[in-house]
Backbone as CSV, one residue per row, in Angstrom:
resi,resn,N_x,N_y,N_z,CA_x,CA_y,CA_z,C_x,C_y,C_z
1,UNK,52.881,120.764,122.353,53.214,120.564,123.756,54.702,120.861,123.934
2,UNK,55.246,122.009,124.722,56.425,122.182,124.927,57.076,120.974,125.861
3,UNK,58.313,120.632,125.432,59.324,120.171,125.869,59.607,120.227,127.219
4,UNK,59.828,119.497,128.264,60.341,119.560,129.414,61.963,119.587,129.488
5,UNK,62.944,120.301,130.101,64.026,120.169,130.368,64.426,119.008,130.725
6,UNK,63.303,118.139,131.113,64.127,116.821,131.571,64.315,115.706,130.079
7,UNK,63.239,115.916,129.218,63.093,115.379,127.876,64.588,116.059,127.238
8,UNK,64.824,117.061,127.261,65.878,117.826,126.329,66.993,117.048,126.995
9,UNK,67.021,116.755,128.400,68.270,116.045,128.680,68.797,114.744,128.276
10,UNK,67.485,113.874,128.471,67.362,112.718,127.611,67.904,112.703,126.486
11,UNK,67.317,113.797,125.716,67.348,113.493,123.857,69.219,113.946,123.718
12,UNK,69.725,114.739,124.549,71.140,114.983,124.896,72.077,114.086,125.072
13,UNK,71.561,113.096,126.259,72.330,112.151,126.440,72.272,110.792,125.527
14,UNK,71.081,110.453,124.962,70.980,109.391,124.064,71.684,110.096,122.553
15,UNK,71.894,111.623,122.347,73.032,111.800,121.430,74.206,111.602,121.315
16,UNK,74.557,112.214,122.767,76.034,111.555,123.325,76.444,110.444,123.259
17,UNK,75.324,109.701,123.666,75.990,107.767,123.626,76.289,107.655,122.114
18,UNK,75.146,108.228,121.260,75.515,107.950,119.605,76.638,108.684,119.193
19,UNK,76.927,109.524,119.754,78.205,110.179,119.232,79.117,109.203,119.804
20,UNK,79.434,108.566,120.736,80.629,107.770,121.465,80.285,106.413,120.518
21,UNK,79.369,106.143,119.836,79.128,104.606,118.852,79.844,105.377,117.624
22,UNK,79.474,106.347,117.256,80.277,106.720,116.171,81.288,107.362,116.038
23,UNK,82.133,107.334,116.856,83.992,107.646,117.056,84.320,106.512,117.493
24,UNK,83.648,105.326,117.664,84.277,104.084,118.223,84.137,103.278,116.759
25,UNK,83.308,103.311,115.922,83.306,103.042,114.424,84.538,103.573,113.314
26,UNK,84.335,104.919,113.671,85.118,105.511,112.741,86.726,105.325,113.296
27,UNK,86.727,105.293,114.371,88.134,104.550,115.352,88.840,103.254,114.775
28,UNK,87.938,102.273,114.513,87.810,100.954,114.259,88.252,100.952,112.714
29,UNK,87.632,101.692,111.998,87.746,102.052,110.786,89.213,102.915,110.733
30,UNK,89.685,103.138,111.635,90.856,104.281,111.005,90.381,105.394,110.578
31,UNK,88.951,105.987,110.546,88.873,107.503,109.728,88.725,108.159,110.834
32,UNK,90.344,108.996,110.762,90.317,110.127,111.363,90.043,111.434,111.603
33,UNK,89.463,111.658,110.028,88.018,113.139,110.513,86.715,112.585,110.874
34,UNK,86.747,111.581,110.606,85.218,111.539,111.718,85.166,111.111,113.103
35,UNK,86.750,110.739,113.370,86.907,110.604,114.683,86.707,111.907,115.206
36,UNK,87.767,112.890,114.934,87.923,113.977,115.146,86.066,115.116,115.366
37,UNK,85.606,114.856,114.677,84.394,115.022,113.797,83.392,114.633,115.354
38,UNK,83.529,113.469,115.738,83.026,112.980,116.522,83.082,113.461,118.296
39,UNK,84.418,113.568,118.155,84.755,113.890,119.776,84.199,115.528,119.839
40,UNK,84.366,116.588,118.504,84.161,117.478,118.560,82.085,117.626,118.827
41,UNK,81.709,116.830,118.348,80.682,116.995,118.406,80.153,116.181,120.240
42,UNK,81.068,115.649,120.619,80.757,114.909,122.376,81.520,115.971,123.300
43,UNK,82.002,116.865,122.485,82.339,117.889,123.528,81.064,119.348,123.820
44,UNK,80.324,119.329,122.160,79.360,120.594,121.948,78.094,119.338,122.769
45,UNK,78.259,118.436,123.280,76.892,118.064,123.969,77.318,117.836,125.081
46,UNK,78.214,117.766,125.710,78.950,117.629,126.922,78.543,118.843,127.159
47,UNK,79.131,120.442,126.395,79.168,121.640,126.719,77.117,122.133,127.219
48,UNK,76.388,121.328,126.080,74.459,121.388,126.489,74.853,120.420,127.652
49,UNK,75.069,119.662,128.018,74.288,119.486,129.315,74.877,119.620,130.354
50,UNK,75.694,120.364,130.482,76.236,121.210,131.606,75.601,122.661,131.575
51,UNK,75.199,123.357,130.946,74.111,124.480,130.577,72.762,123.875,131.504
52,UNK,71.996,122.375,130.679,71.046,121.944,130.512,71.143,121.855,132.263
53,UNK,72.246,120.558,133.009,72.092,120.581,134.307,71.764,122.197,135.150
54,UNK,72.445,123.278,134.832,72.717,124.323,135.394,71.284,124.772,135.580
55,UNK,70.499,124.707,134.292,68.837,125.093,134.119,68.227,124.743,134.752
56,UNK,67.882,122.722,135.207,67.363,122.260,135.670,68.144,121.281,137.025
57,UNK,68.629,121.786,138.073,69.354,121.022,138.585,68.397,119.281,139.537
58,UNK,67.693,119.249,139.407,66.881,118.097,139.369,67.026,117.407,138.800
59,UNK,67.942,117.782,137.456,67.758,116.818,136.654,69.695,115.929,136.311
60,UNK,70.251,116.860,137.130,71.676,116.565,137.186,72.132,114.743,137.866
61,UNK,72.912,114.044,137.548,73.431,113.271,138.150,73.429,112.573,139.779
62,UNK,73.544,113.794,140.167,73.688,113.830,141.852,72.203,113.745,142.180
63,UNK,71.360,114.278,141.473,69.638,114.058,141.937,69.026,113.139,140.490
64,UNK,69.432,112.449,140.002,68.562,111.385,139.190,69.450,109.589,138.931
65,UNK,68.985,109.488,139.542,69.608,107.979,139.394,69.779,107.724,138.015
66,UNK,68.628,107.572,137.140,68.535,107.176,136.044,69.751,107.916,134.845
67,UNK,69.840,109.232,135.242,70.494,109.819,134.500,72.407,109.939,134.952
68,UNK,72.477,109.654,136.273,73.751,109.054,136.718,74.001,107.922,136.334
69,UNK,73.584,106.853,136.046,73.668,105.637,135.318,74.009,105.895,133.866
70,UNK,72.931,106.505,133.126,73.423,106.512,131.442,74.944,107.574,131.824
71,UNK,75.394,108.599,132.709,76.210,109.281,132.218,77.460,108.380,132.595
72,UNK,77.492,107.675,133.721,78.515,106.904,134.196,78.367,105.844,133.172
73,UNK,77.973,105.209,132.594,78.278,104.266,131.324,78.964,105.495,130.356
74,UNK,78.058,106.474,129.908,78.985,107.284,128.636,80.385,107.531,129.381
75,UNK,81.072,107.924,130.604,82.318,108.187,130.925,82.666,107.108,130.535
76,UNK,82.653,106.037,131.871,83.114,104.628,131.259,83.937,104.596,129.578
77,UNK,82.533,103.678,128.919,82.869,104.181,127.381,83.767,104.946,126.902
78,UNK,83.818,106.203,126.958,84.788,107.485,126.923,86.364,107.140,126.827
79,UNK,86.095,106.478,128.593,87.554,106.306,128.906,88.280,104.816,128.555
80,UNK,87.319,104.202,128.108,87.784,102.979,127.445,87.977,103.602,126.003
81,UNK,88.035,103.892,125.170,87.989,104.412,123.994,89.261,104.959,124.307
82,UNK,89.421,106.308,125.075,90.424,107.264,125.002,91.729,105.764,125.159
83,UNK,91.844,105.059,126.458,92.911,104.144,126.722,93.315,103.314,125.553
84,UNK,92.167,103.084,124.783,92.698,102.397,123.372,93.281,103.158,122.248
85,UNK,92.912,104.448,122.515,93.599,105.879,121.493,94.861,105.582,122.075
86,UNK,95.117,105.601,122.774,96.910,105.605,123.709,97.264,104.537,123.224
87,UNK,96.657,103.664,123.448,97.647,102.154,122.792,97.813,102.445,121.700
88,UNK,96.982,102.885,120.657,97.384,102.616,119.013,98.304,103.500,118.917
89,UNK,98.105,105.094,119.514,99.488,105.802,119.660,100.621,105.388,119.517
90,UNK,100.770,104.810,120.801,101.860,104.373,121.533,102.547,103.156,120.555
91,UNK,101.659,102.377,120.111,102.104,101.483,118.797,102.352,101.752,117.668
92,UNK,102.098,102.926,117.499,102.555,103.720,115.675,103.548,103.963,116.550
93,UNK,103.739,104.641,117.844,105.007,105.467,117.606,105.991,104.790,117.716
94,UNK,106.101,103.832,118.455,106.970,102.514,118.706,107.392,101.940,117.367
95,UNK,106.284,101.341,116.742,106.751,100.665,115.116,107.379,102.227,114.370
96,UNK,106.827,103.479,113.856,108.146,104.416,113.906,109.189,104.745,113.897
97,UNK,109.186,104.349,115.340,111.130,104.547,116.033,111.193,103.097,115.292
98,UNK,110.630,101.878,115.524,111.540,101.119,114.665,111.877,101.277,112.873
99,UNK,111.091,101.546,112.469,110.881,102.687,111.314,112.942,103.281,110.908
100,UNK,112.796,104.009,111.759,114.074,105.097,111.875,115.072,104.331,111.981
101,UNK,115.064,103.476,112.988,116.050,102.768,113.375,116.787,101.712,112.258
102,UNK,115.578,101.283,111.528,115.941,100.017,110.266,116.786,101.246,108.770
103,UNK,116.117,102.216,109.077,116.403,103.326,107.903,117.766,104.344,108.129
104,UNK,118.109,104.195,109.886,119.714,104.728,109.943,120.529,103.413,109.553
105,UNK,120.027,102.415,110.307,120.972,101.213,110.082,121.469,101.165,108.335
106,UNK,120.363,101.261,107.723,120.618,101.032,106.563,121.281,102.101,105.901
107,UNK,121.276,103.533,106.376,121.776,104.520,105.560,123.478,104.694,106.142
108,UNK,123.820,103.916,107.338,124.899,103.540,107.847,125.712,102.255,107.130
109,UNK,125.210,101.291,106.847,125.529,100.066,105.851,125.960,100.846,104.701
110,UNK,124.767,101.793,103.862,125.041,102.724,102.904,126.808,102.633,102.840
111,UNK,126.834,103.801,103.684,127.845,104.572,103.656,129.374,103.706,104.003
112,UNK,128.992,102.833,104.392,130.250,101.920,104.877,130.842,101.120,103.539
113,UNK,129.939,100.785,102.848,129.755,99.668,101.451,130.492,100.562,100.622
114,UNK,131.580,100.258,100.114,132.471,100.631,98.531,131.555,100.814,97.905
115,UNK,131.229,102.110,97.405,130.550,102.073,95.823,130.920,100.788,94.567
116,UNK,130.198,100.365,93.867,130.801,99.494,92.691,130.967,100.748,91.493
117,UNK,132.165,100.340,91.061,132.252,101.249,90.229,132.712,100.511,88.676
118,UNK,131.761,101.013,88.088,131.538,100.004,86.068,132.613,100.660,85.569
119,UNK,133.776,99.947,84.944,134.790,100.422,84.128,134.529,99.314,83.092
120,UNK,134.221,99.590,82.187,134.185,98.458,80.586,133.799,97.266,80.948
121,UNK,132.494,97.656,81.494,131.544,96.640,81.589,132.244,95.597,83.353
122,UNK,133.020,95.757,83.892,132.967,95.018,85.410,133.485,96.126,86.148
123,UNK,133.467,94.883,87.295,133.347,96.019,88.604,135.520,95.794,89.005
């Protein structure tokens, strides 16, 4: 029994949601090729069902309730995810600059401090 376009959209979008569970894992986890890994693969099903809508437009957002619902949760999701990518950003880069900042201070102390210098055993 062949497949209906509206089934292929389904089996599309219940991939998508699993792809957004598993970049929110691997997120959580810190592994960043399967984050990477992940978004790349919510963009090649993003890219099918914009094809898929184009095929069957009945079956698009604007004409299916059901399927405007699961996609407005996957944005949602999405954009909660992406806003928490920005924070952790924004917090490496911050701890970083403090990073730099503790490591000039100190290479400034360095340079200010008399060498000790050993002549027959003292300074």
């Amino acid at each position: 029994m062949p497949e209906s376009l509206r089934d292929v959209v389904v089996r599309t979008i219940i991939a998508l949601e699993r792809s957004c569970l598993d970049a929110e894992s691997a997120f959580v986890a810190r592994r960043w090729t399967d984050v990477r890994a992940a978004f790349g693969k919510q963009r090649e099903l993003t890219g099918e069902l914009r094809g898929l809508f184009a095929r069957a437009p009945e079956t698009t957002p604007a004409n299916d309730a059901k399927v405007a619902r699961r996609v407005r949760g996957i944005l949602a999701y999405r954009d909660d995810q992406l806003r928490r990518i920005r924070a952790y950003h924004d917090d490496v880069g911050e701890r970083l600059r403090s990073i730099g900042k503790v490591r000039a201070l100190a290479r400034t102390i360095g340079r200010r401090r008399a060498s000790g210098r050993l002549v027959d055993g003292s300074f």
